[in-house]
C-alpha positions as CSV (number, residue, x, y, z in Angstrom):
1,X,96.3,122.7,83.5
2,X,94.3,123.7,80.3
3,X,92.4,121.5,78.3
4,X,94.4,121.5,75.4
5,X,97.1,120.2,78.0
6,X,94.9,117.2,79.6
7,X,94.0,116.1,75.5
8,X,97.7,116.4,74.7
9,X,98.4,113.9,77.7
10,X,95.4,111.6,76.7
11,X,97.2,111.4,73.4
12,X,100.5,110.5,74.7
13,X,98.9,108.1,77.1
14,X,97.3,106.1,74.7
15,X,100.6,105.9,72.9
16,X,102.4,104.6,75.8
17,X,99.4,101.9,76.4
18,X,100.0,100.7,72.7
19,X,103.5,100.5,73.0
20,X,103.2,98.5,76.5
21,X,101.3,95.8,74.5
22,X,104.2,95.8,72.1
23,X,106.6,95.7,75.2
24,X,104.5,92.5,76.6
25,X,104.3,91.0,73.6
26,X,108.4,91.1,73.5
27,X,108.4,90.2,76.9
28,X,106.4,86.8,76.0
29,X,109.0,86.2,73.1
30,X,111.7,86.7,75.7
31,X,110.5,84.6,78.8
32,X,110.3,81.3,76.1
33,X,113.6,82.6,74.8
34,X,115.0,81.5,78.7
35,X,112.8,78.5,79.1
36,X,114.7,77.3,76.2
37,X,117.7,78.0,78.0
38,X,116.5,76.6,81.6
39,X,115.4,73.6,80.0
40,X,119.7,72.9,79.5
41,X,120.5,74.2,82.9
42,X,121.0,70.6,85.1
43,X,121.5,73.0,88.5
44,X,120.1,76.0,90.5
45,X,123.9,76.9,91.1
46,X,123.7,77.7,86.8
47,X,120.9,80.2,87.0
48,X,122.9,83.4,88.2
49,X,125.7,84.1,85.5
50,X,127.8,87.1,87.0
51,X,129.9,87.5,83.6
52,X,127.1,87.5,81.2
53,X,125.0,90.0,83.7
54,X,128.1,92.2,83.2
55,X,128.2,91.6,79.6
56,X,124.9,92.5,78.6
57,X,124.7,95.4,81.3
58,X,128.1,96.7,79.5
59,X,126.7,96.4,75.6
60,X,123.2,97.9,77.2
61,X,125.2,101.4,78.2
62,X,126.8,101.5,75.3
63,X,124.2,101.1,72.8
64,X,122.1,103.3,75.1
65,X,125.0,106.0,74.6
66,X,125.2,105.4,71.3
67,X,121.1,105.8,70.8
68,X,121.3,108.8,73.1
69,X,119.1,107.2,75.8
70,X,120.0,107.8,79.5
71,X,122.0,104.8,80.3
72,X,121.3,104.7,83.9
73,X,117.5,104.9,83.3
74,X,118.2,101.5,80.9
75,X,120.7,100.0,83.8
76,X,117.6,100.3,86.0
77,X,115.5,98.3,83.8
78,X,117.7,95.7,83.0
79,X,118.8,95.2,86.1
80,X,115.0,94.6,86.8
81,X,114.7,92.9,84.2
82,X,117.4,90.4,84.9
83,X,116.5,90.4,88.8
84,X,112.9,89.0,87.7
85,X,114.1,86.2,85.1
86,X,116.1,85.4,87.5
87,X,113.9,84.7,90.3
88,X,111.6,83.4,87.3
89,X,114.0,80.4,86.7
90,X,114.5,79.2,90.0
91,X,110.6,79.2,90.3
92,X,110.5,77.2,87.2
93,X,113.7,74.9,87.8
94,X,112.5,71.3,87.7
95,X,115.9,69.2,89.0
96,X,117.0,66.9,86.2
């Protein structure tokens, strides 16, 4: 690889660390988006929502069609994504 190649992929790297402190700082807005949301769930049985998985997993191909980003690679993350706030709210679920 030629030096002009390793300073091109600094570069790019130092984007992508930027933009993962933008990413966790969405992330924060969206974990105390679903404490809000835990805080009205009464049971454990309320945690798992099969049709609003669905739902967003639908509108997430279709604006990832629509913004010509490779809608498996976006299924992947929010499927993630979901699979962790989910395991995040039954580690915070306090019982009513």
């Amino acid at each position: 690889m030629s030096l002009s190649n390793k300073i091109k992929i600094l570069k790019t790297r130092k984007k992508l660390d930027l933009l993962d402190d933008v990413l966790l700082n969405i992330i924060k807005k969206r974990t105390n988006l679903v404490k809000r949301i835990l805080e009205n769930k009464t049971s454990k049985n309320q945690i798992i929502d099969k049709k609003r998985i669905k739902v967003i997993l639908k509108n997430i191909k279709r604006k990832s069609l629509k913004k010509k980003i490779d809608p498996k690679l976006t299924n992947m993350i929010w499927n993630g994504m979901i699979k962790g706030y989910i395991d995040f709210e039954y580690r915070k679920f306090k019982k009513k």
